[in-house]
N, C-alpha and C positions, 0 to 999 in steps of 0.2 A: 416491571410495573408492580402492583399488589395484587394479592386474593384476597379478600377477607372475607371472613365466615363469620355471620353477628347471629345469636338468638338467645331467646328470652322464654321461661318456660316460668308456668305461674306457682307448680307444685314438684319437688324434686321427683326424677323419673331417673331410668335407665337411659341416659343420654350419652352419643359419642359425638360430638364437634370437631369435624375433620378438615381441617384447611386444605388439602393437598392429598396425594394419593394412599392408598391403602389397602389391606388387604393381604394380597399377595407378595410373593418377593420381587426385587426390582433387581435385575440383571444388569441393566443399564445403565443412564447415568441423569440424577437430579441434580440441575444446576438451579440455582439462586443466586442473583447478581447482587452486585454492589450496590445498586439500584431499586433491589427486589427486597419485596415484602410479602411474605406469609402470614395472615394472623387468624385466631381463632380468639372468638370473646364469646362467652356463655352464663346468660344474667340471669340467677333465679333470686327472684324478685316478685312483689306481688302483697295479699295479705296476707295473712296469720294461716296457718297451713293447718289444720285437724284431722284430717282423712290419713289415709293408710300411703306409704307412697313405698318406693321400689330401693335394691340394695347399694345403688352407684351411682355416682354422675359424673363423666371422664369428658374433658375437652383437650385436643391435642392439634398442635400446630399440624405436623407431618407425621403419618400415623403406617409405622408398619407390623403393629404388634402382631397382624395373625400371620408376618409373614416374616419379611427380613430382606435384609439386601446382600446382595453378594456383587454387586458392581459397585457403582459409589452416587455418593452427596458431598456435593461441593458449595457451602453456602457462601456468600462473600456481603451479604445485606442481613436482611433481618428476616425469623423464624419466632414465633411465640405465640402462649396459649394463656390466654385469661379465665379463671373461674372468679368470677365474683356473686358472694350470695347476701343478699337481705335480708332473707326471709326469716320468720318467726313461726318457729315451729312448736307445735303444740301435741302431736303424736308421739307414739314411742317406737313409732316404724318411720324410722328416718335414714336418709344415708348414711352407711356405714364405710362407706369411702366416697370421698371427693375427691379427683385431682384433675389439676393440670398442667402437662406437658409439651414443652415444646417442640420434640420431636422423641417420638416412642421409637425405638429403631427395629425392635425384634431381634429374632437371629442376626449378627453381623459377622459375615467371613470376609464384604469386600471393604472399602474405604470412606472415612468420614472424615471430611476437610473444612472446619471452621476456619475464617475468616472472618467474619460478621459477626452479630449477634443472636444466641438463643437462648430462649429465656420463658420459666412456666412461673406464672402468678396464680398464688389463691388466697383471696382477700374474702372474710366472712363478718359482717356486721348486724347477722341476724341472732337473735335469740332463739337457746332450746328451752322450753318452760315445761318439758315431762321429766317424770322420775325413770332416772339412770339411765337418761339419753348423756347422746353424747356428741361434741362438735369434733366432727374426723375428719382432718384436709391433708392433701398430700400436694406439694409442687416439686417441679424435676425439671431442670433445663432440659438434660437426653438421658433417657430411661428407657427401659426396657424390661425383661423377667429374668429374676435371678436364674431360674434352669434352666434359660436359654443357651446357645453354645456361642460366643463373641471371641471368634479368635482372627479378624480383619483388623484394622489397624481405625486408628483416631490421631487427629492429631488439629491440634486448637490454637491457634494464631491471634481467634479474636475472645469475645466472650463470653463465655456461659452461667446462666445465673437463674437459682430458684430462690423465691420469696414467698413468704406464708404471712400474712398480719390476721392477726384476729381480734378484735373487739367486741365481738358477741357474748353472752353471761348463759352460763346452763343453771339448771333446779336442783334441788335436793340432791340424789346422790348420784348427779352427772359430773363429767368432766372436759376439757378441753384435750384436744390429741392432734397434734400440731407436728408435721415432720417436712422438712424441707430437703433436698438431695439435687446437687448440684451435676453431676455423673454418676449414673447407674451402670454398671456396666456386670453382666451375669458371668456365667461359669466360661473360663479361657484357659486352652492349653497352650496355646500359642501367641498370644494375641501382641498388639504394641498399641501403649497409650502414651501420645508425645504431647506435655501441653507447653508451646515455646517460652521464649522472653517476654513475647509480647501480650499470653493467652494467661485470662483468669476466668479459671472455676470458684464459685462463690456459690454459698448456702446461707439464707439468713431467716429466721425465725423469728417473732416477737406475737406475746401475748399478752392484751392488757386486759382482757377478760377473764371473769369471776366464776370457781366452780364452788355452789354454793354447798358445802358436806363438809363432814368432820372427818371422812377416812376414804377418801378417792382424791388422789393427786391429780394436779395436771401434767400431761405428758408433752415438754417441747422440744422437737430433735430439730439440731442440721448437722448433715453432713456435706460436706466439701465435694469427697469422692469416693464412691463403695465401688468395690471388684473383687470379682470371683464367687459370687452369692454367699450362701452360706452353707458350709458343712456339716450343719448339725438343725431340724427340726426342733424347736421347743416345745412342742405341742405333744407329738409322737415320739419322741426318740429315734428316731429314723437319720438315720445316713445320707449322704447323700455326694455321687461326683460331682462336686463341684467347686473348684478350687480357682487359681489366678496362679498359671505357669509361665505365662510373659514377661513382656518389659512393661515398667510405665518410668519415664525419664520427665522430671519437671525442672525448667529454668523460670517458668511465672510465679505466680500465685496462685494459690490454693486453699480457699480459707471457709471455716462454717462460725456463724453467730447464733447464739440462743439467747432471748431475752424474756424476762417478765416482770412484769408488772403490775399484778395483779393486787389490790391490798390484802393482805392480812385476817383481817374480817370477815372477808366476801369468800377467802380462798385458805380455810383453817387448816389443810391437807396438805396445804403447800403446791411450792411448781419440782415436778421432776425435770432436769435441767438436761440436756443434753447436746455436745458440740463435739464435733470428730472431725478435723480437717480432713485425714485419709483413712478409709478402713477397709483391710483388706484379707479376704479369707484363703484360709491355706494356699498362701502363696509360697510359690516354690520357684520363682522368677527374682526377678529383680529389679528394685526401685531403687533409679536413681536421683539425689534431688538438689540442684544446683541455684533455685529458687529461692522460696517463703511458703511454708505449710502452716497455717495455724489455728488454734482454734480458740473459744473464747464465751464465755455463758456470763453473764451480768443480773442477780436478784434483784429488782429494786424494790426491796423491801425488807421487813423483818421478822421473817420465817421462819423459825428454826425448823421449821417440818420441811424446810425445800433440801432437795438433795440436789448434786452437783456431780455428772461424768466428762471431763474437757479432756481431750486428748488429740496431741497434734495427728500420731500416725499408730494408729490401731489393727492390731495382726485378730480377726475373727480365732474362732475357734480351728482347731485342726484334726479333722476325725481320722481316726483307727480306719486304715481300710480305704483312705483315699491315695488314691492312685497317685506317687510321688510328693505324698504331704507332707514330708520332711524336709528341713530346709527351707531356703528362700534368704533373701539378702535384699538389707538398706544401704545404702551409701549416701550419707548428707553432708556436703560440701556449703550446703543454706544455711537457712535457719528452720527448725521446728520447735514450736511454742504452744505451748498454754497457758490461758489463765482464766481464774473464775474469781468476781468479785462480787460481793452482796452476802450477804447471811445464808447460811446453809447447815441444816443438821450431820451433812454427809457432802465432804466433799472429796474427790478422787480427780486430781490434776495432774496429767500427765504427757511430756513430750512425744515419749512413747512407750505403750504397751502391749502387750499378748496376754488378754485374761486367762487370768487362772481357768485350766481346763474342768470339765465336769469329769469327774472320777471315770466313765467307760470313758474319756479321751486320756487318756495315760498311755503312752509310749509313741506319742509323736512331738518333733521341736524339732532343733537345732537349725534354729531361726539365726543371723549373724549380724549385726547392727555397725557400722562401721563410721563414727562421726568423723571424718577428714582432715587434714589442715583447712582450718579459715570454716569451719563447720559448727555451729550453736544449737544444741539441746539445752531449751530454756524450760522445766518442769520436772517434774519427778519421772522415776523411770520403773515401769515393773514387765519385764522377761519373764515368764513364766513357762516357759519348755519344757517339758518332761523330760523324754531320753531319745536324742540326745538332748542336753542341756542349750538355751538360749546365751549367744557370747554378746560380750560390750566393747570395741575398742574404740580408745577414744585419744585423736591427736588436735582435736578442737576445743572446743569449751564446752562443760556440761555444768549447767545453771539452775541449784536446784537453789528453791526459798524454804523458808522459814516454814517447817513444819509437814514439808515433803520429804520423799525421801526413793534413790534410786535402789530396788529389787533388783536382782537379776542370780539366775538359777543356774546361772554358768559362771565365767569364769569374767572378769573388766581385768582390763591391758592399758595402761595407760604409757601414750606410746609416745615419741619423741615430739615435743611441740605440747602437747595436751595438758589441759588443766581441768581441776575438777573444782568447781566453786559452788561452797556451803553458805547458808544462809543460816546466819544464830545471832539471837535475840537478847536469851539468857543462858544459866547453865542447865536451863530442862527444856527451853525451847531453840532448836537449832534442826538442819539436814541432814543426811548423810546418806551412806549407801553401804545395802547388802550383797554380797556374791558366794559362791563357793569358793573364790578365789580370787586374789587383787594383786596384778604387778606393775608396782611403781619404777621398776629399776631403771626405765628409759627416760622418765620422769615424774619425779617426786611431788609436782607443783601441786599443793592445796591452798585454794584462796578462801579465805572467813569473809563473807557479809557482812555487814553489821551495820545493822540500820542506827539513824539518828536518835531513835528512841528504842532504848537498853538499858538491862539491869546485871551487866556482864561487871565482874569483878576480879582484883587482882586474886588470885588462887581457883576461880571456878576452874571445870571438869565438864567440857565438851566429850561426854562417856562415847566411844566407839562409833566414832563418826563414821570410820571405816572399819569393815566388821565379816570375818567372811565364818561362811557356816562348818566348812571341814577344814580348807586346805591352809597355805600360807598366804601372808603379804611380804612382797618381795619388793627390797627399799632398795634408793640408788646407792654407792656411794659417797658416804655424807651424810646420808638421812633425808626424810623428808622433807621440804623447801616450803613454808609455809607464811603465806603474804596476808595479808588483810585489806578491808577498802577502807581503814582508820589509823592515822599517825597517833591515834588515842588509846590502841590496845598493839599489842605482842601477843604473840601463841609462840608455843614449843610442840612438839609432837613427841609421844610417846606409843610405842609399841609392845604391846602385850603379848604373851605366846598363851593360847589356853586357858579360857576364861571361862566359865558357867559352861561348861562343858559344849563350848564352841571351838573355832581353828584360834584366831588372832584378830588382835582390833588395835587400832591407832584412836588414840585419847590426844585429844588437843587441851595446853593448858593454860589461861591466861596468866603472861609473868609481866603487863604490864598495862595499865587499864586509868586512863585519864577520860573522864566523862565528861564531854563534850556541854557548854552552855548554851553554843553557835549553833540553833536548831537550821539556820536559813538553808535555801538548797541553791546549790550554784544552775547557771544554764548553761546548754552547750546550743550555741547557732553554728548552722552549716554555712563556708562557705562554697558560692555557687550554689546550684541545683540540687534537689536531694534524688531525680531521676537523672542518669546523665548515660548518652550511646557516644560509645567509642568503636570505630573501623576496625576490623579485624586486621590484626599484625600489625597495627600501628603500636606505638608509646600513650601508656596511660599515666598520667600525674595526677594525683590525685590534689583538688586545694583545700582538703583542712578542712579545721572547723578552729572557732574559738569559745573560749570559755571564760565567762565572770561568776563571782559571787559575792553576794552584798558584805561579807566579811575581810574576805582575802583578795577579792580584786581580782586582777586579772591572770587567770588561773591555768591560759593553752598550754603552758607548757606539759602540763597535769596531765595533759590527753591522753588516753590509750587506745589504741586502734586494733579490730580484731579484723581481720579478714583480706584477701589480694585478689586480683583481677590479671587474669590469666588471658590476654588478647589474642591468643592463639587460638582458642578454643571458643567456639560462641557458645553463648548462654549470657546468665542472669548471676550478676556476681553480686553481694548485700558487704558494703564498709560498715564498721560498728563501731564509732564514738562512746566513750562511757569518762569519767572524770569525778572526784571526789574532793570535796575542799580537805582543808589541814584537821578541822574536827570530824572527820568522817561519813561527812552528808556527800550524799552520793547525786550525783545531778540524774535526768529523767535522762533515759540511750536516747540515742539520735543515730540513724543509720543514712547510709546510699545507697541505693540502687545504680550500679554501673552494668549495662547491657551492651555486650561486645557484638557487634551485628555485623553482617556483609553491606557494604558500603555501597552500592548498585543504583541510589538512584544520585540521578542529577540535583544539582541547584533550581532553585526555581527563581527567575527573575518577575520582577511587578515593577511596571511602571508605573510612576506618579503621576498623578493630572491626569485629564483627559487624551484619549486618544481614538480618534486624530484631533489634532490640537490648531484652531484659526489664526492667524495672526496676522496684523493690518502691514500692505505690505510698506518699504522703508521705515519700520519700527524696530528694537530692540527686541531681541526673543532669545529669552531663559530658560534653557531644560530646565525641565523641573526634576531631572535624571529619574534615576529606579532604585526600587533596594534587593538585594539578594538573600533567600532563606535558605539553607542547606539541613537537612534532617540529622546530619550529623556535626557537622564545624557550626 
C-alpha cells in the first residue's frame, strides 16, 4: 500500500519528515513492494518570513542516518522525499541546509536492492531579499555521511534520481547554492556497488534564479555518483580514512546535468557550473564500466564570469597517510563523456580526471585507466598522480575536441585496436595529449577532426599534438597512420626527438587541404530500435543504420561502427554510428543500446474482444484470436 507523510510549516525550522523507520540500525529486513509507496512531502510555504529561524530543514523518505542497516532493504515500488519551499525570506538567519532525501541509509554493512524507484526532490520558488543570504538546497536519491563506514553491497535494477529546480532570486550579495547527488555513498573498504542494465542513477540541477552581486557566483552541482567521502578536509587540513577499496561495476546509466539560466544582468558573477557523473575518492578498488557515464552543464547565457567543471569520472583527492591509497583501477568497455555548452570564462571538460593534488598530497597515485575494445573517452583527459604516476591505456577510442586536451603524468600505451582522435579547427586551434611517455608501436592510428568550419591550410603545423615530458614515443612500423573525418585535407606526421627541452612530440602537417563549400550536414537514422535486448548466448545481428545528405545522397556505405556485443556476458553494450559527407561535415553520432539479459520470462498472451464472448446460437462466430508480446523476440 502507501505511507505518506505531508506537512507544512509556515517559518523554516529544524525539521525531520520521516516516512518510515529510523533511528536505530535495522538488522532485519525492509521490504517495499512493487505496489508500495513511501513518500515524505514538506511544504514551507506561507508569508514573508522576518523573524529569526533555525540552521536546517531535512525531509527524508526512509531515514537511517543515526543508525544504519546491516540486514537489508529491498525496494521494488516507490521511496521519495519532497522539499518544496515558497517562502520569501526576509531575515539573515535562514537555512543553511535544505535537503531531501529519499532514503538516508547510514552506516551500511548489510544490502540494498533497488528495483523500483528512489528519488529526493527540492524545488525552491521562494525569494531571499537580505544581504548575503543565501538559497542552499541539497537533493539525494540515497545518501548518507561521507565518515560513515558503507562496506554492504548496493545494487540498482530500477531508479534513482535527485532533482534541485530553483527559481527563487536572492539580494545584494547573496547567492544561489544548488547541489543535487544521485548516490552518496561514504568511506568503503570493502564495499560493492552494482547498478545493472536496466538501473539508472541520475543527478540533475537547474537554476533560473538571479544572484543579484557583482562578486558572488552562483554555485550549481550534480553529481551522478560520489564514493569513498573525501580524504582531505578543506577547511582544516586534516586527513582523514576514508577512501573507496571496493567494486562499483556499471552496465546502465549514470549521468549528472547542471543548467543555468539565469540572465546576465540579474546574475554579473556568473553561475559556477558543475557536473560529475562519477566521483570518487581514493579509490583503491575497481570500477568497472560496461554502460554510459556522463556528464554535462549547459549556460544559457552570456557570461563570461561563468565557469565550467564537466567531468565524466573524477578520482577525488588522495591523502598521504591513507590506508592503501595508492592505486585503484577503471576499466571502460562504455562510453564516458563530457560536454559543457554556453559561454564560460573557465571551462574544464573532462572524460576523466584526478585533480591536481594540494602540494602536502604528493607521493600518492598510481591510479591505471584502461579504455577497452569497443570503449569511448569522449573529452579531455587529466591524470595527475604523483608517485607512482597515473597510466593511460587505450584500445578504444579517445575523443578529444577542439581545444581540450588529454594530461596524463604517467605513461599512454596505445594498444592494439586504439585510436586517438584530435579535434583541429586551425593551426593554433586543435587537441592533443601530454604524458611522460607515449607508445604507438601496437598502433599508430591518429584521427584529425575537422569541423565544417575551418581555417586549416595546405602547409599549416598541428605543433606536438602528441608531446611527452621526458621519455620517448614509440612508433609502429611504418610510422604513424594518420586518418581524418575530411576527403578535403591529408596530414603527415612528423616526429621530433627533443624539443624545448622536453622528450619528443609528433607535429601533424597539412599536405593537402581543399575547403569545403558543402556546409550541409548529412543524417544518420537507425534502423530498428535504438534500445534493443538480446538473450544471453544467443546471435546478435545488428541492422544498421542509414545515411543521407542533402549533397551527396545516399551516404550508408560511409558508416563507421564502433563498438560489439558480447552475448556471452550480460550487461549494457552501446553501438556508435558516426558518418561524414565527401566535404567533411560530419553527421550528429547516433548510438544503440544492446542489453544482453537472461531470457526467464515467458510470452504474454492478450486476447482480443471480450471475454467471455455471447454469440446468438446457429450464427457464425469469428475469433477475434490474440496477439503475443515477448520482452525479448
Amino acid at each position: 500500500g502507501s505511507i505518506d507523510l505531508y506537512a507544512q510549516i509556515a517559518k523554516p525550522s529544524t525539521t525531520v519528515a520521516v516516512a518510515a523507520v529510523g533511528g536505530s540500525t535495522l538488522a532485519g529486513t525492509l521490504t517495499n513492494s512493487s505496489t508500495g509507496s513511501i513518500s515524505a512531502t514538506l511544504n514551507m510555504a506561507g508569508p514573508a518570513v522576518s523573524s529569526s529561524a533555525s540552521s536546517s530543514v531535512h525531509v527524508r523518505g526512509v531515514d537511517f542516518n543515526n543508525g544504519g542497516i546491516s540486514g537489508s532493504v529491498n525496494n521494488a515500488g516507490t521511496i521519495s522525499a519532497t522539499l518544496n519551499k515558497s517562502l520569501t525570506i526576509n531575515t539573515s538567519s535562514v537555512p543553511r541546509t535544505m535537503v531531501a532525501e529519499g532514503i538516508n541509509t547510514g552506516a551500511l554493512s548489510g544490502t540494498l536492492v533497488n528495483d523500483g524507484t528512489i528519488t529526493g526532490t527540492s524545488i525552491n520558488s521562494g525569494d531571499h531579499l537580505v544581504s548575503s543570504a543565501s538559497i542552499s538546497m541539497t537533493a539525494r536519491g540515497v545518501g548518507g555521511a561521507f565518515n560513515s563506514s558503507y562496506n554492504g553491497t548496493l545494487t540498482n535494477n530500477g531508479s534513482i534520481t535527485a532533482n534541485i529546480s530553483n527559481t527563487g532570486n536572492v539580494a545584494l550579495s547573496g547567492n544561489v547554492r544548488n547541489k543535487a547527488t544521485g548516490l552518496l555513498w561514504g568511506e568503503a573498504v570493502s564495499a560493492t556497488i552494482i547498478n545493472s542494465n536496466t538501473g539508472s542513477i541520475v543527478a540533475t540541477a537547474d537554476n533560473t534564479g538571479a544572484g543579484n552581486t557583482s562578486s558572488t557566483a552562483n554555485a550549481i552541482a550534480a553529481y551522478g555518483l560520489i564514493a569513498g567521502g573525501r580524504g582531505f578536509n578543506l577547511g582544516g587540513g586534516n586527513f582523514f580514512n576514508w577512501g573507496f577499496g571496493g567494486s562499483i561495476a556499471n552496465s546502465g546509466t549514470i549521468s549528472a546535468t547542471a543548467t543555468a539560466t539565469a540572465p546576465v544582468a540579474s546574475s554579473p558573477a556568473g553561475n559556477n557550473l558543475t557536473a560529475v557523473g562519477m566521483e570518487v575518492h581514493n579509490l583503491t578498488g575497481v570500477i568497472d564500466n560496461y554502460g554510459t557515464i556522463s556528464a554535462s552543464a549547459t549556460a544559457v547565457n552570456n557570461n563570461t564570469s561563468n565557469t565550467m567543471e564537466v567531468v565524466g569520472v573524477q578520482f577525488g583527492y588522495r591523502a598521504s597517510g591513507m590506508p592503501g591509497a595508492t592505486g585503484g583501477v577503471l576499466n571502460n568497455y562504455g562510453t564516458i563523456s563530457a560536454t559543457g555548452t554556453g559561454v564560460a570564462g573557465t571551462k574544464n571538460i573532462y572524460a576523466v580526471s584526478s585533480p591536481f593534488p594540494y602540494s602536502h598530497l604528493a607521493g600518492q597515485g598510481g591510479l591505471t585507466v584502461n579504455n577497452m575494445t569497443g570503449g569511448v573517452l569522449k573529452g579531455g583527459i587529466n591524470l595527475n598522480g604523483f608517485t607512482p604516476k597515473d597510466n593511460l591505456n587505450n584500445a578504444g577510442l579517445i575523443d578529444i575536441l577542439v581545444g581540450d586536451w588529454a594530461s596524463i603524468s604517467g605513461a599512454y600505451t596505445q594498444q592494439t585496436g586504439g585510436v586517438l582522435r584530435i579535434g583541429a579547427s586551425s593551426a593554433s586551434s586543435y587537441a592533443g595529449l601530454n604524458a611522460t611517455s607515449a607508445n604507438f608501436s601496437n598502433s599508430g592510428s591518429i584521427d584529425v577532426n575537422v569541423p565544417a568550419s575551418n581555417t586549416l591550410a595546405v602547409g599549416d603545423v598541428l605543433t606536438g599534438v602528441v608531446r611527452t615530458s621526458t621519455g620517448a614515443i614509440t612508433t609502429p612500423v611504418g610510422g604513424v597512420v594518420v586518418t581524418d573525418s575530411s576527403t578535403a585535407f591529408d596530414f603527415t606526421a612528423s616526429v621530433t626527438v627533443g624539443f624545448g627541452g622536453f622528450g619528443q612530440k609528433i607535429d601533424l602537417i597539412v599536405v593537402a587541404a581543399n575547403p569545403a563549400t558543402d556546409h550541409d550536414l548529412p543524417v544518420i537514422t537507425l534502423t530498428g530500435s535504438s534500445v534493443v535486448n538480446v538473450a544471453q548466448n544467443t546471435t546478435y545481428t545488428d541492422k544498421g543504420a542509414t545515411a543521407t545528405d542533402p549533397t551527396d545522397g545516399d551516404i550508408t556505405a560511409n558508416i563507421t561502427t564502433i563498438g560489439a556485443v558480447n552475448t556471452a556476458t550480460l550487461g549494457s553494450y552501446t553501438i556508435t554510428y558516426n558518418v561524414s559527407d565527401a566535404a567533411g561535415n560530419a553527421a550528429a553520432t547516433v548510438t544503440r543500446t544492446v542489453n544482453v539479459i537472461v531470457d526467464n520470462k515467458p510470452p504474454v498472451i492478450t486476447i482480443n474482444g471480450a471475454n467471455p464472448i455471447s454469440v446468438v446460437q446457429n450464427t457464425t462466430f469469428t475469433d477475434p484470436g490474440v496477439t503475443a508480446i515477448d520482452n525479448v523476440d
